[in-house]
C-alpha positions, -999 to 999 in steps of 0.1 A, spaced: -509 -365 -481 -542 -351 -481 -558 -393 -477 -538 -396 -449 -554 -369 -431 -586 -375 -441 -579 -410 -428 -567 -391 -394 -598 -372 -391 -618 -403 -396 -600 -422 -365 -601 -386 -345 -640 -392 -351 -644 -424 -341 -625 -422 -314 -648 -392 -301 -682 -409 -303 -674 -442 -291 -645 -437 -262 -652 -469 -245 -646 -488 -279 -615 -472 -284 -602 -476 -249 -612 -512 -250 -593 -519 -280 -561 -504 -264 -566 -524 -236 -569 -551 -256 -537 -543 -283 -516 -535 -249 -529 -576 -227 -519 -592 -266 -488 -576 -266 -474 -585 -228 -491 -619 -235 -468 -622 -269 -437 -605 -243 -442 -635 -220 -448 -660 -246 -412 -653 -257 -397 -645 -226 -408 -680 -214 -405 -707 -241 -379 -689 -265 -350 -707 -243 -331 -672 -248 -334 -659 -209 -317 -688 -197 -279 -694 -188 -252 -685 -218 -224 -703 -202 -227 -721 -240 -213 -692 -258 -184 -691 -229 -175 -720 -236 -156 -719 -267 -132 -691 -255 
């Protein structure tokens, strides 16, 4: 327990003296994600029509 706040404190301090780093690597991790959201949402074939699964009833 006592690494893993250690290893908290270190990221608290890093994120304190360099703000624009840290802010441009959320901004990053957030446009990677939505990409990775409309990758799926577009070629994955699963937001189209389910009239297939209908069909057998």
């Amino acid at each position: 327990m006592e690494r893993l706040h250690a290893a908290a404190d270190g990221v608290r301090r890093a994120v304190e003296a360099r703000p624009l780093l840290a802010a441009a690597l959320a901004f990053a991790a957030t446009a990677l994600l939505a990409a990775l959201l409309a990758w799926f949402v577009l070629f994955s074939g699963l937001s189209g029509p389910v009239q297939f699964v209908y069909g057998n009833f």
